[in-house]
N, C-alpha and C positions, 0 to 999 in steps of 0.2 A: 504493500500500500504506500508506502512511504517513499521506494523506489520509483513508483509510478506519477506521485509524486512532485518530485525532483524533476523527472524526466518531464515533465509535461511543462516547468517553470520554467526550465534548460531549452525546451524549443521554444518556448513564446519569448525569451532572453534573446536569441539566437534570433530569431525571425522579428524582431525588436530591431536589434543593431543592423541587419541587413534593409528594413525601411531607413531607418536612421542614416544609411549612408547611400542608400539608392537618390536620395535629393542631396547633395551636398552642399550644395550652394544654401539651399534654403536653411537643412539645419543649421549651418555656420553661421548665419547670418541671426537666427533666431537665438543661439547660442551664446552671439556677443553681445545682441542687444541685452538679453538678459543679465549675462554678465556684467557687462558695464552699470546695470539698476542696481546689482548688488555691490557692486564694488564703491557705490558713491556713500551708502551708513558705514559698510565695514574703513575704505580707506578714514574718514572724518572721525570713526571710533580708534582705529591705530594714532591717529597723529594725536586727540586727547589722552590718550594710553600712557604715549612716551612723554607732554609733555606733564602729565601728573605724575608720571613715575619720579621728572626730572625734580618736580618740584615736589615731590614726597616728602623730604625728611625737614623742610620748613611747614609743613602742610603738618606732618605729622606729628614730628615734634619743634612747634616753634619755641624761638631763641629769644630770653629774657634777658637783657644788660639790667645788673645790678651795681651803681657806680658807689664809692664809698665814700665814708666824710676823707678828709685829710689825712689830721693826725690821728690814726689808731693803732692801738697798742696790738702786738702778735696774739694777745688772750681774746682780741676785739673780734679780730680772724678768726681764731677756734672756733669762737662761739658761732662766727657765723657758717662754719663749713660744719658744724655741728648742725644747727637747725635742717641748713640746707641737707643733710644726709637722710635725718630723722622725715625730713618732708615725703609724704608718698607724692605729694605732685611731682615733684624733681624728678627726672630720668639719668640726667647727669648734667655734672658742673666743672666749669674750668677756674680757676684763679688766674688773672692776669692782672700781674703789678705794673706799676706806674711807670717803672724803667722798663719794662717791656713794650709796656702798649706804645711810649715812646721812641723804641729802638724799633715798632714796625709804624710807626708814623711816618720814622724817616725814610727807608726803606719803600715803602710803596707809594710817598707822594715827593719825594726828591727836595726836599726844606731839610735837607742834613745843616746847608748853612747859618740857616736862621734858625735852626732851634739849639747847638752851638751857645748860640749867645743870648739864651736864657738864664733869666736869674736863677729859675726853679724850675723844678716840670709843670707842667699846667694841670696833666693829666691826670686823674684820679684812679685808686687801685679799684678792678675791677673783678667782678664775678659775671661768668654766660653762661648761662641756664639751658637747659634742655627740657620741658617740661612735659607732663602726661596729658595737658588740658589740652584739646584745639577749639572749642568754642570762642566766641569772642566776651560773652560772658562770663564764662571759667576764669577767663586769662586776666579778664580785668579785675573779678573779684581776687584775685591768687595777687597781681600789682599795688592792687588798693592794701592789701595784708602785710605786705612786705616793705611797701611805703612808710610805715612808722614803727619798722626796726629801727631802734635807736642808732645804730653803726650806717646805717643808709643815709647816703645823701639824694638821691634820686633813682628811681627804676626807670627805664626805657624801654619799652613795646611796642612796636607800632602793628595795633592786629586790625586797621580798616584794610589794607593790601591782601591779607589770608583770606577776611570776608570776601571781598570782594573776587577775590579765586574763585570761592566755593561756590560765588554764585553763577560766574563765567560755566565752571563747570558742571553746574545743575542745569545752566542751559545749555548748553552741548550738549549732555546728555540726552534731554529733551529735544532736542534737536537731530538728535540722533535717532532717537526711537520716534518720533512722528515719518522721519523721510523713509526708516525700513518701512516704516505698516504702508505708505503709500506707494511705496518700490515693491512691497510686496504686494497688494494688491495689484499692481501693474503687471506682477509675472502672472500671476495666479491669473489673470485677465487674456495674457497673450497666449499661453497655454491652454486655456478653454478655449482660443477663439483655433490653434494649430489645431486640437482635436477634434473639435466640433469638423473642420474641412475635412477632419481623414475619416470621419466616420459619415458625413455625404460623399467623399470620393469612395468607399466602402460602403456603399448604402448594399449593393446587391450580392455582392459578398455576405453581408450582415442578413439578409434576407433566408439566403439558400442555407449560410450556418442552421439557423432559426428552424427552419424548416426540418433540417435530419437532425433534428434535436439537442441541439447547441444550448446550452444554458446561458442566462446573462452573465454569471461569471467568466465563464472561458470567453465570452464574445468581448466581455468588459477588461481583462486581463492584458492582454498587447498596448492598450492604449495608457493601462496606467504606467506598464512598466515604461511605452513609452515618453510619458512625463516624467518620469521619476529619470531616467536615465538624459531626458537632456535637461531636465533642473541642477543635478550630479554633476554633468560637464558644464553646465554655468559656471558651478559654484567653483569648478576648476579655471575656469574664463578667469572669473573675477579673482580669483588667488597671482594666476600670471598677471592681469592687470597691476593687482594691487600691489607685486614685487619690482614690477617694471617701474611704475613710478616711485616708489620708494627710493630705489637704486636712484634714477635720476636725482631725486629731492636732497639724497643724499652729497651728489656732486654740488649741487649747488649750495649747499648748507659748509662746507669745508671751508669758504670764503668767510661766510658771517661768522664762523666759530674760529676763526684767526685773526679776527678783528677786533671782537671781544674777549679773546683767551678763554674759551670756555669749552669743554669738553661734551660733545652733545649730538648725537646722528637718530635716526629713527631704526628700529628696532621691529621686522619684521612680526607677524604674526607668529606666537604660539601654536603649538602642535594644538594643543587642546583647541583654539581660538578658532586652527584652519579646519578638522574635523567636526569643528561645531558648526562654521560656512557649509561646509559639503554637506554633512546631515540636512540642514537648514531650507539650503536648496534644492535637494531632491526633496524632500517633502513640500516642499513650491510647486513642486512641476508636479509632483500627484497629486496634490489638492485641486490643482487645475482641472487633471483631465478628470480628476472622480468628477468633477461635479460636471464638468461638460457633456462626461458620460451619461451619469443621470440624468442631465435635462434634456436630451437629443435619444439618448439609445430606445429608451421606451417609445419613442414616434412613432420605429421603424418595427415594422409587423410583416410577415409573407402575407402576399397576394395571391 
């Protein structure tokens, strides 16, 4: 039973790929178009991907400057890498002293000469935060707290830039997920309209089936597999699309990231990400003809 089975999926698979390439023009073309629908949510979901990954660890854990008073004592210190340990908001913390933060003053803004001929350092010892919070409520009430530690002379936060991420990337997101359901409905749309043609170009074929007693399943079978299988190569389309341009975007991006010294390319799709595409789109291309199936195959009756 089970062999018979197999064998019956295996020739309508078989007799599947051979319609599938007896037009090639036309599947190729139906192919890309769909391809390229998918490739427009998924590329705009990679280039979000990579640049939240880029901006992750400010996202995730943003960075608190704790600046101090002047003169304090080394017990003044203790006490305060003490709190900070005992803190569960803190993830971690750096101490940077006043001849440091001065020796990278000089160094990354080129006034070695003019700070030389300073009376004192200006600079104040400093503590950077790593913390657990990312709300911008957390972060402010956690600043307001730390504010009237006695050994504080001022905190520094600036968390309107992180909001204001979150929000960019709540609308991308959104932005993201409206263009799939409308790119998908547009496969699911061109896929009804290819099956509906093959099953009027097959009307009499469908007929004589019927007749020596063909069931609607075996009659309905070739045309799912046929969706399903150029939904599949879509979603392969759109994977070559979407490495092609990448590669490009990448040439182009070597300029900007030499410009600004910043280390930063885009980062292909995930194994998981690309068989989620491929699942994704053969079930596009079967949803299509199922339904095309149902509303056209019951028409057709022997005469």
């Amino acid at each position: 039973m089970i062999r018979t089975w197999i064998t019956q999926h295996a020739f309508v698979l078989l007799h599947t790929l051979k319609s599938l390439f007896s037009t090639p023009m036309t599947s190729l073309l139906s192919i890309i178009v769909m391809g390229i629908a998918m490739s427009l949510p998924t590329g705009i979901y990679i280039v979000m991907k990579n640049v939240q990954s880029a901006a992750g660890q400010a996202i995730d854990l943003p960075q608190m400057s704790l600046f101090l008073k002047y003169d304090l004592t080394p017990q003044d210190l203790a006490n305060i890498r003490k709190r900070l340990e005992e803190d569960p908001n803190i993830v971690s913390f750096q101490y940077v002293s006043k001849e440091a933060a001065l020796y990278q003053l000089q160094q990354s803004s080129g006034w070695t000469d003019i700070t030389i001929h300073l009376s004192r350092n200006p600079l104040p010892d400093t503590f950077i935060l790593h913390t657990q919070a990312s709300s911008s409520e957390s972060l402010e009430q956690l600043r307001h707290a730390m504010q009237k530690w006695p050994e504080i002379e001022h905190v520094q936060f600036d968390s309107v830039w992180i909001e204001r991420l979150h929000e960019l990337l709540k609308l991308g997101r959104f932005m993201i997920l409206m263009l799939a359901i409308f790119l998908s409905i547009a496969i699911i749309a061109i896929m009804f309209n290819t099956i509906r043609l093959q099953i009027l170009t097959q009307q009499n074929e469908i007929e004589i089936s019927k007749l020596i007693g063909a069931t609607d399943s075996f009659i309905r079978r070739p045309f799912l597999y046929f969706g399903t299988l150029q939904g599949f190569l879509s979603g392969v389309a759109a994977l070559m699309i979407i490495a092609f341009f990448i590669e490009k975007l990448n040439e182009e991006l070597v300029g900007l990231t030499r410009v600004y010294h910043i280390d930063f390319h885009l980062q292909h799709l995930s194994v998981d990400d690309s068989l989620s595409l491929l699942i994704f789109s053969a079930c596009l291309g079967w949803s299509g003809a199922r339904i095309s199936v149902a509303s056209h195959l019951w028409q057709i009756e022997p005469r």
